[in-house]
NUKEDO-403357 format. One record per residue (C-alpha): residue number from 0; residue in one letter; x, y, z. Coordinates in steps of 0.25 Angstrom, whole numbers. Example, Ala and Ser with C-alpha at 12.3 -4.5 7.8 and 13.67 -1.06 7.14 Angstrom:
2
{marfi=0 | vexza=A | xx=49 | yy=-18 | zz=31}
{marfi=1 | vexza=S | xx=55 | yy=-4 | zz=29}
END
This chain:
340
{marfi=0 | vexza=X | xx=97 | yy=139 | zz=-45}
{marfi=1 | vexza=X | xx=84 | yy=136 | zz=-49}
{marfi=2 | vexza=X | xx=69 | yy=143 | zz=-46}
{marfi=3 | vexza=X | xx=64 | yy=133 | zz=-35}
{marfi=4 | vexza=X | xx=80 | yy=133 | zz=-30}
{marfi=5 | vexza=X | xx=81 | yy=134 | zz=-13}
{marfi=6 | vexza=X | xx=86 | yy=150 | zz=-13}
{marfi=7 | vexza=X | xx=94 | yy=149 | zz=0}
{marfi=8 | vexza=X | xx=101 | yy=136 | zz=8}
{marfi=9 | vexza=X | xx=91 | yy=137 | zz=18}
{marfi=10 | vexza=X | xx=81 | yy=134 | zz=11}
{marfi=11 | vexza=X | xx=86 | yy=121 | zz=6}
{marfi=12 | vexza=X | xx=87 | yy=118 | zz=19}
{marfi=13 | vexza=X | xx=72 | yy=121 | zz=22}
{marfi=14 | vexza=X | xx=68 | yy=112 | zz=11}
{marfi=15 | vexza=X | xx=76 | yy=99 | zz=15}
{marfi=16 | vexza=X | xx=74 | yy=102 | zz=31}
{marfi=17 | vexza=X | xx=64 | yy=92 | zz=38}
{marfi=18 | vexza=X | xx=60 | yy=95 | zz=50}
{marfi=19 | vexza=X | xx=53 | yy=83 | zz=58}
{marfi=20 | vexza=X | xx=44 | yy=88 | zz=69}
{marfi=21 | vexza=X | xx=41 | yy=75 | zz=80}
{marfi=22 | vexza=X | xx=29 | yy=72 | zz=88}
{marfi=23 | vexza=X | xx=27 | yy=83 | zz=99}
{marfi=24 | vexza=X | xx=35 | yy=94 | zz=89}
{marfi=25 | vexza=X | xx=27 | yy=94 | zz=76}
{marfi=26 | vexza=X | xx=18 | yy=106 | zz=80}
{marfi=27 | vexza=X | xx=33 | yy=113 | zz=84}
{marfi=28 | vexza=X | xx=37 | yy=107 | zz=68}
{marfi=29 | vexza=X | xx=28 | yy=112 | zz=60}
{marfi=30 | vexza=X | xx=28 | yy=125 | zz=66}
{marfi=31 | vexza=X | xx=44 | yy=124 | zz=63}
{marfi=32 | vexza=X | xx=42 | yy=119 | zz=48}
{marfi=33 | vexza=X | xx=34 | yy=130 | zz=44}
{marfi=34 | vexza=X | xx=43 | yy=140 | zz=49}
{marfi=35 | vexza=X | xx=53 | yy=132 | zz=42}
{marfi=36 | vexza=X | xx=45 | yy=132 | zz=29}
{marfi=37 | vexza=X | xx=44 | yy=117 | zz=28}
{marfi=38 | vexza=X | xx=34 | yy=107 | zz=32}
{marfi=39 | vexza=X | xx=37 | yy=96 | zz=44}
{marfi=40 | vexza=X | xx=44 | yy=84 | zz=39}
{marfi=41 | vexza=X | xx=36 | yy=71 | zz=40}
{marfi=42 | vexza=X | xx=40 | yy=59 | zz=48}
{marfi=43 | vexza=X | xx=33 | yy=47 | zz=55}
{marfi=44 | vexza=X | xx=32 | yy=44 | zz=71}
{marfi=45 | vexza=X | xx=26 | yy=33 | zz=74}
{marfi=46 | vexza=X | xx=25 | yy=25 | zz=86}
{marfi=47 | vexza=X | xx=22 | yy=10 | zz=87}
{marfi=48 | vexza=X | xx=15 | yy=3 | zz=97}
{marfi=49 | vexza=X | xx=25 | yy=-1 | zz=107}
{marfi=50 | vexza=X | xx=31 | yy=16 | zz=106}
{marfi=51 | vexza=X | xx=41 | yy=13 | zz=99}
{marfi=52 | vexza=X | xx=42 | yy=26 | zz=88}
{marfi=53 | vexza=X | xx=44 | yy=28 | zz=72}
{marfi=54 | vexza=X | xx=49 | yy=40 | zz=66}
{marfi=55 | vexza=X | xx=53 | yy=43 | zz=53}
{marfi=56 | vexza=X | xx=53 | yy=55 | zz=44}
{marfi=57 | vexza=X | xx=43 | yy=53 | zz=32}
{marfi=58 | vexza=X | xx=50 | yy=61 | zz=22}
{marfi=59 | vexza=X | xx=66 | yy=60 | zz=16}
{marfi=60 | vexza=X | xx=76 | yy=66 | zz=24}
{marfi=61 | vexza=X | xx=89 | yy=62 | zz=17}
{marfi=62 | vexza=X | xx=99 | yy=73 | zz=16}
{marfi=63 | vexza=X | xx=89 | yy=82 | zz=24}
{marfi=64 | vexza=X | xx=90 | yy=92 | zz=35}
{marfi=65 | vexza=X | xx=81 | yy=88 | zz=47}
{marfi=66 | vexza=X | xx=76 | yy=94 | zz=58}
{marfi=67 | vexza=X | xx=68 | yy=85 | zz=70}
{marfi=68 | vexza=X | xx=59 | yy=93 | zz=80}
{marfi=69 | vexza=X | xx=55 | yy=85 | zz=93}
{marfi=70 | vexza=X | xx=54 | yy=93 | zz=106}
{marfi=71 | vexza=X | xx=59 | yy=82 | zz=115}
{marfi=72 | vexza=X | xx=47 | yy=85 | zz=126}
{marfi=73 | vexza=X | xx=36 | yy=76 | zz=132}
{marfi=74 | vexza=X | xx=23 | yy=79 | zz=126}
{marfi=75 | vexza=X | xx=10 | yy=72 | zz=127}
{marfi=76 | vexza=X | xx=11 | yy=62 | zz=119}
{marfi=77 | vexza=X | xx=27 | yy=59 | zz=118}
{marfi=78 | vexza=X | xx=37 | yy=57 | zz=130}
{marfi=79 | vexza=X | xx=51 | yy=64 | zz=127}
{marfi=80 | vexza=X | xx=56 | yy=52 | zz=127}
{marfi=81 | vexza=X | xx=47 | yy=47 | zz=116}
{marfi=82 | vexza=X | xx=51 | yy=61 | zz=108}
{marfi=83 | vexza=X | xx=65 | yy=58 | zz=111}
{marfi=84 | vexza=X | xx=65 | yy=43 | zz=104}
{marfi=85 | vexza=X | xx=55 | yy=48 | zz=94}
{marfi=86 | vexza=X | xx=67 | yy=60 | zz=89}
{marfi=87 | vexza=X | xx=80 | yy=50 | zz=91}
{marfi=88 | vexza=X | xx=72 | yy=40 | zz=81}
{marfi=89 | vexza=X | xx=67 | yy=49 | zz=71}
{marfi=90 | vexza=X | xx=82 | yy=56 | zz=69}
{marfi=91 | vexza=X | xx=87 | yy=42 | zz=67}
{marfi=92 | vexza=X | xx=77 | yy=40 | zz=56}
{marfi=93 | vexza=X | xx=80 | yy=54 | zz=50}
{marfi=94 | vexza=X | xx=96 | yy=50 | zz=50}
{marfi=95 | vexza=X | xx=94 | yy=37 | zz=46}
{marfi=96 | vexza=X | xx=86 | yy=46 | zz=33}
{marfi=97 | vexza=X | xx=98 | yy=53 | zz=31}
{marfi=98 | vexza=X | xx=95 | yy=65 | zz=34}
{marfi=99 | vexza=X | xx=104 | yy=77 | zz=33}
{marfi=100 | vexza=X | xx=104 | yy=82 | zz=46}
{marfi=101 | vexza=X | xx=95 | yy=80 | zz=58}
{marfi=102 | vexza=X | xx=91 | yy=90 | zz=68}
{marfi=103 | vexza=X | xx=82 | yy=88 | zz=82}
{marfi=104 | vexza=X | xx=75 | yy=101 | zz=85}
{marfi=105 | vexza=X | xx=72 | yy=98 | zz=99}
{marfi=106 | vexza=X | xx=66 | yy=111 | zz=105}
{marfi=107 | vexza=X | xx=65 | yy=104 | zz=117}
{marfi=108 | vexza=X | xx=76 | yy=93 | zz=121}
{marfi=109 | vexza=X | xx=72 | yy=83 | zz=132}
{marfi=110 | vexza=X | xx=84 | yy=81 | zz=143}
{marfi=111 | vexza=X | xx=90 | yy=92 | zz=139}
{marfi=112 | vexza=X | xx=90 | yy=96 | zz=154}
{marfi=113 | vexza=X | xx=97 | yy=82 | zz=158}
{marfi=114 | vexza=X | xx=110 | yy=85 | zz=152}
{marfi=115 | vexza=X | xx=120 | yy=84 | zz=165}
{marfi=116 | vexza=X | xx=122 | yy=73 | zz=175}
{marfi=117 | vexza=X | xx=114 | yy=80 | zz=190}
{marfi=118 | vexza=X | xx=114 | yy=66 | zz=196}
{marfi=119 | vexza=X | xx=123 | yy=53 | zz=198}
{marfi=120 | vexza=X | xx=122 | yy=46 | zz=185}
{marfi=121 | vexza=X | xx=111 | yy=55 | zz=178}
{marfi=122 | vexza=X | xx=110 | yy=54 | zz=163}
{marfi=123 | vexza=X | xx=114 | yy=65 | zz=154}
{marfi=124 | vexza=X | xx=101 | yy=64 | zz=146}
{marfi=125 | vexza=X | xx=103 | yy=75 | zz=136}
{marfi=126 | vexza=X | xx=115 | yy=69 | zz=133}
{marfi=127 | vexza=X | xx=110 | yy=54 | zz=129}
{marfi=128 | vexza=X | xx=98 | yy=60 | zz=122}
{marfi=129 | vexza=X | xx=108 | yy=69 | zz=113}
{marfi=130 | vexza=X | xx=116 | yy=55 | zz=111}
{marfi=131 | vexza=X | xx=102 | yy=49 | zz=108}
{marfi=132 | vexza=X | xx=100 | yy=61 | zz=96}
{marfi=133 | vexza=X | xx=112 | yy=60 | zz=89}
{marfi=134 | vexza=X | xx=113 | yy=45 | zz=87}
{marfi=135 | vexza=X | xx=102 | yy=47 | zz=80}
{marfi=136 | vexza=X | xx=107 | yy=56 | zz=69}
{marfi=137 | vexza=X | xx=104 | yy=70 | zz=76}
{marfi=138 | vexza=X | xx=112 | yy=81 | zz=70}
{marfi=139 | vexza=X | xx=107 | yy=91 | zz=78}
{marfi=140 | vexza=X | xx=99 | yy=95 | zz=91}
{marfi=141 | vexza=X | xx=91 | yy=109 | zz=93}
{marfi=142 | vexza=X | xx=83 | yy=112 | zz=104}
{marfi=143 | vexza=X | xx=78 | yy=123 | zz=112}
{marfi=144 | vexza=X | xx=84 | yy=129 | zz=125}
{marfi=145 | vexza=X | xx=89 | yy=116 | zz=132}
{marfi=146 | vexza=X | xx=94 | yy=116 | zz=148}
{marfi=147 | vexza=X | xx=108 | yy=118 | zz=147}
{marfi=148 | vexza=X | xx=112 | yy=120 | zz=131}
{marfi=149 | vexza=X | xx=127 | yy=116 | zz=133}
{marfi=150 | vexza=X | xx=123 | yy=102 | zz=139}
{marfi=151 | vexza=X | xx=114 | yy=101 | zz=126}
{marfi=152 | vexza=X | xx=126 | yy=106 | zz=118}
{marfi=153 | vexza=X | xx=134 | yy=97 | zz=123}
{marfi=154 | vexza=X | xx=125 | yy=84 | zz=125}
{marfi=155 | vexza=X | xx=125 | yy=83 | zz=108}
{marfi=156 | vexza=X | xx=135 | yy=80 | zz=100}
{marfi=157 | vexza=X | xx=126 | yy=84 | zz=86}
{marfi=158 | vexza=X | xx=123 | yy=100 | zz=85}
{marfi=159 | vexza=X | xx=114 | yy=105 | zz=95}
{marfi=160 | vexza=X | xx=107 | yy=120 | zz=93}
{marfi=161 | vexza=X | xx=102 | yy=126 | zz=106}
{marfi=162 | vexza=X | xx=91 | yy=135 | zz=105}
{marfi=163 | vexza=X | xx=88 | yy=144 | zz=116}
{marfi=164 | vexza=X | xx=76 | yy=148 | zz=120}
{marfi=165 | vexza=X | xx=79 | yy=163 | zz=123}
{marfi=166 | vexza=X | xx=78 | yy=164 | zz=107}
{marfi=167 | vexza=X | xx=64 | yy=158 | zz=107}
{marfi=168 | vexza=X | xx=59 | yy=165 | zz=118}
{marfi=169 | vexza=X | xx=65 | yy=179 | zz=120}
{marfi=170 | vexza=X | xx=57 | yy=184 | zz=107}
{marfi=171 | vexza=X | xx=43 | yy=178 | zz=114}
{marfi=172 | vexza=X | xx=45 | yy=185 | zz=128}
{marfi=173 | vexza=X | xx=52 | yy=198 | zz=125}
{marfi=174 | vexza=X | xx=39 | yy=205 | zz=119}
{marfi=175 | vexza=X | xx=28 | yy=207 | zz=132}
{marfi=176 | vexza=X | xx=44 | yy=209 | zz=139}
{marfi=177 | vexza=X | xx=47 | yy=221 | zz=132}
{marfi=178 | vexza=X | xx=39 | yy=232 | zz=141}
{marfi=179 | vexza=X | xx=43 | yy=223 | zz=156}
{marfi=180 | vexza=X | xx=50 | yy=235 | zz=163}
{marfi=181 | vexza=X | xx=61 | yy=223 | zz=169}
{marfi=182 | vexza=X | xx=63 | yy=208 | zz=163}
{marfi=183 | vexza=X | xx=71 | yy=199 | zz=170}
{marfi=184 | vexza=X | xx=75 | yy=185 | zz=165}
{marfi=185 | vexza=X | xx=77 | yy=176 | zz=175}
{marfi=186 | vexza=X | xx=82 | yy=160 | zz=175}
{marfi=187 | vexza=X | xx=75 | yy=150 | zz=186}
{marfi=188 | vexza=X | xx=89 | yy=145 | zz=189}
{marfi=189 | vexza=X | xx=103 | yy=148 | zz=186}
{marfi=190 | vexza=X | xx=104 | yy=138 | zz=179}
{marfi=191 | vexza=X | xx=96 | yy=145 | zz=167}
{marfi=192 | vexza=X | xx=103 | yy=157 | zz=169}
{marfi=193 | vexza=X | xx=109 | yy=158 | zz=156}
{marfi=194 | vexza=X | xx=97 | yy=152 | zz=148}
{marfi=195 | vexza=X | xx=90 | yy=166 | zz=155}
{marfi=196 | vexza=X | xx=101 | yy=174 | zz=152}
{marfi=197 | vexza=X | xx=101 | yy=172 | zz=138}
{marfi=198 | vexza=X | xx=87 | yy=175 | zz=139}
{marfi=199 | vexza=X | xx=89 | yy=186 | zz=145}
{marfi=200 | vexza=X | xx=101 | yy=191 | zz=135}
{marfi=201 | vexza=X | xx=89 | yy=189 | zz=123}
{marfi=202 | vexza=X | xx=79 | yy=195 | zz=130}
{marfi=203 | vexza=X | xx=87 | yy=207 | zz=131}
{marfi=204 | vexza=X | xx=91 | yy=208 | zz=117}
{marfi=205 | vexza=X | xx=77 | yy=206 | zz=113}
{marfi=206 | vexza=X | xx=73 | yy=216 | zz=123}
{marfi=207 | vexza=X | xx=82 | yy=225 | zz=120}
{marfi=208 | vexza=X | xx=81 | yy=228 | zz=137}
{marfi=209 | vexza=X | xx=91 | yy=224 | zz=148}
{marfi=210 | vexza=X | xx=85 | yy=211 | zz=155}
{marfi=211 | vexza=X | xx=88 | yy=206 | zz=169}
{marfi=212 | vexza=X | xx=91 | yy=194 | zz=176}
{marfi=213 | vexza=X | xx=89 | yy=185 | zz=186}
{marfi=214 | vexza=X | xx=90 | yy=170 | zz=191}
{marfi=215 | vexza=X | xx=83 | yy=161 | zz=202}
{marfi=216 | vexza=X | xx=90 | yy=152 | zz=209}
{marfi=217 | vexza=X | xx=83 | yy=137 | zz=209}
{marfi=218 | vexza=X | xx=88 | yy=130 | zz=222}
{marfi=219 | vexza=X | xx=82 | yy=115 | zz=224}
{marfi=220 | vexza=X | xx=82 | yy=108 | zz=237}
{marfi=221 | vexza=X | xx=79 | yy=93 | zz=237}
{marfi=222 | vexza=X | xx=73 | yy=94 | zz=223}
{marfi=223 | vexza=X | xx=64 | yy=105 | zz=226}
{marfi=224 | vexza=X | xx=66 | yy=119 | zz=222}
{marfi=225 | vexza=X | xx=68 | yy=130 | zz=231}
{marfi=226 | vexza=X | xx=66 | yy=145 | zz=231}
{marfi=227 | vexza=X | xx=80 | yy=151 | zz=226}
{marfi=228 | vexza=X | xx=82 | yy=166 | zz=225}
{marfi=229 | vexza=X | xx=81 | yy=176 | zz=213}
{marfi=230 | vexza=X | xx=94 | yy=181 | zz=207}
{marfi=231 | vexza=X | xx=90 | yy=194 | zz=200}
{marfi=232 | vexza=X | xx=80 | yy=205 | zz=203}
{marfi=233 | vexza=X | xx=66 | yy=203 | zz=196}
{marfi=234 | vexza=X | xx=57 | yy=213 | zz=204}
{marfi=235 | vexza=X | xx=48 | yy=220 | zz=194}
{marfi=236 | vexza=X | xx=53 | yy=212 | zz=182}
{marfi=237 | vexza=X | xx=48 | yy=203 | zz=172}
{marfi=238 | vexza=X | xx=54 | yy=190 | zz=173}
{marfi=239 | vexza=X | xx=56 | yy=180 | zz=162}
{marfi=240 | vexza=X | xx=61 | yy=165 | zz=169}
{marfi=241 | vexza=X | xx=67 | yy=159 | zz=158}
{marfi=242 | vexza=X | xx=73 | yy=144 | zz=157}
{marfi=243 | vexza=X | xx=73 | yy=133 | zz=148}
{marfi=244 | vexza=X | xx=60 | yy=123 | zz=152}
{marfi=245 | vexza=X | xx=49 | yy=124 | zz=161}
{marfi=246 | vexza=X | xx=45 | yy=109 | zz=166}
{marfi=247 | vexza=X | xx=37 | yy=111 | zz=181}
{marfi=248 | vexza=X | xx=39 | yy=125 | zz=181}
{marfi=249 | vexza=X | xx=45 | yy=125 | zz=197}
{marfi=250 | vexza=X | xx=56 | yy=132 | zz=194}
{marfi=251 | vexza=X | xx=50 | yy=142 | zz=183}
{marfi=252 | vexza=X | xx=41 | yy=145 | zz=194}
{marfi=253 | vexza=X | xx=50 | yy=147 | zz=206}
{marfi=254 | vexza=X | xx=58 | yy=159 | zz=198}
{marfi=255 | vexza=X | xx=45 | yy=165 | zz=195}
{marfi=256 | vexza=X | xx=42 | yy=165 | zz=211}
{marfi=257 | vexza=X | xx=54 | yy=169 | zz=213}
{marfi=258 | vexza=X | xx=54 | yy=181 | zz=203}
{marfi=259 | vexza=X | xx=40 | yy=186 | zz=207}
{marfi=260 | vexza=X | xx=43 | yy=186 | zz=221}
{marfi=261 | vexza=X | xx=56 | yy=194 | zz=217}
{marfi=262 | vexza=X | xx=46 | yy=205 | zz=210}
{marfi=263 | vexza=X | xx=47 | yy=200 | zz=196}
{marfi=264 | vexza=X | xx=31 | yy=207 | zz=189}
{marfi=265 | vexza=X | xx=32 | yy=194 | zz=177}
{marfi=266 | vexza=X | xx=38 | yy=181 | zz=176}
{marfi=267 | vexza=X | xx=39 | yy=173 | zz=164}
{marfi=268 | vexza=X | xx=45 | yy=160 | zz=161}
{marfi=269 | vexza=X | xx=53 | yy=157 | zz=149}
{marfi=270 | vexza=X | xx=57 | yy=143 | zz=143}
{marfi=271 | vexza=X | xx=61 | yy=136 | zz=131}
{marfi=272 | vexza=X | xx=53 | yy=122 | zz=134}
{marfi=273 | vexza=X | xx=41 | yy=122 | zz=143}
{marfi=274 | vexza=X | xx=39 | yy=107 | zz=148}
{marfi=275 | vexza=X | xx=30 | yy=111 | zz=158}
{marfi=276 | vexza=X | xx=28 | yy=97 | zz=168}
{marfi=277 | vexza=X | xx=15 | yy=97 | zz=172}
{marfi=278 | vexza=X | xx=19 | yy=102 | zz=185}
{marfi=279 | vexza=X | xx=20 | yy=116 | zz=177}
{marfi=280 | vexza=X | xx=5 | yy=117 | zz=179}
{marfi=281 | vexza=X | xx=6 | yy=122 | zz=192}
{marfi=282 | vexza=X | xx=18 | yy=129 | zz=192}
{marfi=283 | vexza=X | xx=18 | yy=138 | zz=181}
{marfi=284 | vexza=X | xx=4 | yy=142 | zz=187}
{marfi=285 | vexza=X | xx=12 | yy=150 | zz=198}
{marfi=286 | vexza=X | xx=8 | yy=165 | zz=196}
{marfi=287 | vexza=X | xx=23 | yy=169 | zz=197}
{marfi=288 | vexza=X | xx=26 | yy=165 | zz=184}
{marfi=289 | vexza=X | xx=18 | yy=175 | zz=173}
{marfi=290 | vexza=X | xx=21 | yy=167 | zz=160}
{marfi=291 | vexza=X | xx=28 | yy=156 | zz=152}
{marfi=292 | vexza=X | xx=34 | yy=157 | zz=140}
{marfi=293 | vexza=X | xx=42 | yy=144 | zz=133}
{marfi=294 | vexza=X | xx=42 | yy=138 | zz=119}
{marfi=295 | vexza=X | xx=34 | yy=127 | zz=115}
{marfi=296 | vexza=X | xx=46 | yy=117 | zz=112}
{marfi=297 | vexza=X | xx=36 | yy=109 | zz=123}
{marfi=298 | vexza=X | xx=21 | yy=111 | zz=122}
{marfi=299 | vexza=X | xx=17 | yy=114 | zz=135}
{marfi=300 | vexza=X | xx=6 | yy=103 | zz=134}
{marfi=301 | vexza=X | xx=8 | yy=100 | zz=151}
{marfi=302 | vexza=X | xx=3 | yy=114 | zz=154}
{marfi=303 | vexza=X | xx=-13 | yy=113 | zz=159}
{marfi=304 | vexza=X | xx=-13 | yy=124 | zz=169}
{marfi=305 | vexza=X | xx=-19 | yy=136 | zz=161}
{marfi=306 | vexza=X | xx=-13 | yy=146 | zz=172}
{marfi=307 | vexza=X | xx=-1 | yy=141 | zz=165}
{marfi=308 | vexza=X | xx=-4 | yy=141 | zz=151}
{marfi=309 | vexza=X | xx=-10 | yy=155 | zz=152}
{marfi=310 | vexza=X | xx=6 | yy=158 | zz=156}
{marfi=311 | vexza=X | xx=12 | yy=150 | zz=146}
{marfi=312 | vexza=X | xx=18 | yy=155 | zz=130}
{marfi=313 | vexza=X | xx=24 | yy=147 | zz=122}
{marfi=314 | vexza=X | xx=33 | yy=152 | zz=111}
{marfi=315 | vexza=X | xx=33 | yy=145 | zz=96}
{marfi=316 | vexza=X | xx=47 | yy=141 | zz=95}
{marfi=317 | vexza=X | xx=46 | yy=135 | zz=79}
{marfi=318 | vexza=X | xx=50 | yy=148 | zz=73}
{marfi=319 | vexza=X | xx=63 | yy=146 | zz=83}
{marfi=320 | vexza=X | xx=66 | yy=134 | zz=79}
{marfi=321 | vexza=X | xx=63 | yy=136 | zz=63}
{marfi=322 | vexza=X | xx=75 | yy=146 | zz=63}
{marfi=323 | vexza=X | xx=82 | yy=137 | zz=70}
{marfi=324 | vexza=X | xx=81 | yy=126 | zz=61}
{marfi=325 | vexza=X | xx=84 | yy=136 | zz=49}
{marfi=326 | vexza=X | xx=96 | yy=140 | zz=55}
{marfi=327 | vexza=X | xx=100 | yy=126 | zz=58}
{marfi=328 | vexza=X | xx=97 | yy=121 | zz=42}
{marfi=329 | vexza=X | xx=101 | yy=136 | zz=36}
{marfi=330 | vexza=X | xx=115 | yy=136 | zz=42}
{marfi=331 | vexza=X | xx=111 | yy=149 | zz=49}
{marfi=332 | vexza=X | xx=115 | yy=151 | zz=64}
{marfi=333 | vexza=X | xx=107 | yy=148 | zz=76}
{marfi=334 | vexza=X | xx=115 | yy=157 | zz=86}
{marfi=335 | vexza=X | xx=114 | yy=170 | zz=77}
{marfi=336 | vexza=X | xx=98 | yy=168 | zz=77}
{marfi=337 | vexza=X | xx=97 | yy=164 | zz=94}
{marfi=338 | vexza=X | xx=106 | yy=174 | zz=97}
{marfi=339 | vexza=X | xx=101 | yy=185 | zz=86}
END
């Protein structure tokens, strides 16, 4: 071996990895590069006067590992849409370079939540947008707490990683938990009942303390939603309300009504993706609920109201998803560090 030898196989990964970060992600890229130890690949996005897009990457990727980062979101100056044909496009152009292997880092993935049929002849979006990915040459999806993870798993027929949220999160939250006389963890619904659970299951571990539980119950009556009863006690407790997205805010704020009025002293909200509609303005405002935590796989750039900025953290997930691009291109597991 020579002197200026790679030591160790991860590191000839690093030195051939190219990690392409799209428009609306390359502030969330570069801080992933230099926790990689590598600088952003370059690529060109152009767009032509009719909208039609150009993408290309302005560097060889022949025989190389790639990793594309695009958090498919709307943000102000590109629909979802837009980010969705802008990817699909760009992969194409990396296959068509021969790269080695193409990965999509999608911390967050549009239509993830329309992944079953609730209507006569309703599309199955999640499923034509994974078709859409791998006809392009995708090898592999990763993304950040989607809805349901088994219709994710199932919807792709190329590798899909799931990253819980939990992992990212627990570590930000535990600290100002650790002199609460009681904590409860509570899902909005009971369809998010195990996404809470698992939760709480970390929480405990980091904790080292026994965590309790509860769920509300999310009736809807012509469209609109309705008070439902709390299942669990909360009376003297801080609570942490944790589910995947925050978009108006309606139900986040129900359960913390509901949890206040059940004598619970805190109530924080927990979330992988804080979309915040503009309606959130006003709802995340309500006194009830004491702070937001979520990570900043969407900037919260709808959010005007400073009664709810005041309330809002945002956690840096590119040291998450570093290591779990290093796992992915060293070999190493992904379950032993989320579940570690």
């Amino acid at each position: 071996m020579t002197d200026n030898a790679p030591n160790t196989f991860e590191e000839t990964v690093m030195d051939t990895l190219c990690l392409f970060a799209l428009a609306g992600s390359r502030d969330l890229g570069r801080r992933i590069a230099a926790r990689l130890g590598i600088e952003p690949a370059c690529h060109e996005e152009r767009r032509f006067e009719d909208g039609e897009h150009k993408l290309r990457p302005l560097q060889s990727v022949r025989g190389r590992p790639v990793v594309v980062l695009s958090s498919l979101h709307s943000d102000p100056d590109l629909g979802v849409n837009d980010k969705i044909m802008r990817l699909a496009l760009f992969c194409g152009a990396l296959r068509d370079a021969s790269a080695r292997e193409i990965t999509l880092l999608l911390p967050y993935l549009a239509y993830a939540r329309k992944d079953r049929r609730t209507k006569p002849r309703d599309p199955v979006s999640l499923r034509y947008l994974a078709a859409m990915l791998e006809a392009v040459g995708a090898d592999r999806v990763v993304t950040l707490e989607v809805h349901n993870p088994a219709a994710f798993q199932n919807a792709f027929r190329i590798v899909t990683e799931h990253l819980p949220a939990a992992a990212l999160l627990v570590p930000h939250v535990a600290g100002p938990l650790r002199q609460a006389a009681r904590i409860v963890v509570v899902s909005p619904d009971t369809g998010g009942y195990k996404r809470a659970q698992d939760f709480r299951q970390r929480l405990e571990r980091s904790l080292g303390r026994e965590i309790d539980s509860a769920f509300v119950e999310k009736l809807r009556s012509g469209g609109e939603l309705q008070h439902g009863r709390l299942v669990g006690d909360v009376k003297g407790a801080t609570v942490l309300i944790v589910d995947d997205l925050i978009v108006t805010g309606r139900t986040l704020i129900h359960a913390a009504r509901t949890c206040k009025q059940a004598g619970a002293v805190q109530v924080t909200a927990v979330a992988a993706h804080g979309l915040f509609d503009a309606s959130a303005n006003a709802a995340l405002a309500d006194t009830a609920l004491d702070r937001i935590v979520v990570s900043d796989s969407v900037p919260p750039w709808r959010l005007e109201n400073p009664a709810v900025a005041v309330k809002l953290e945002t956690v840096d997930s590119s040291p998450f998803f570093a290591e779990a691009v290093r796992r992915i291109h060293a070999d190493e597991s992904l379950n032993d560090w989320l579940d570690g």
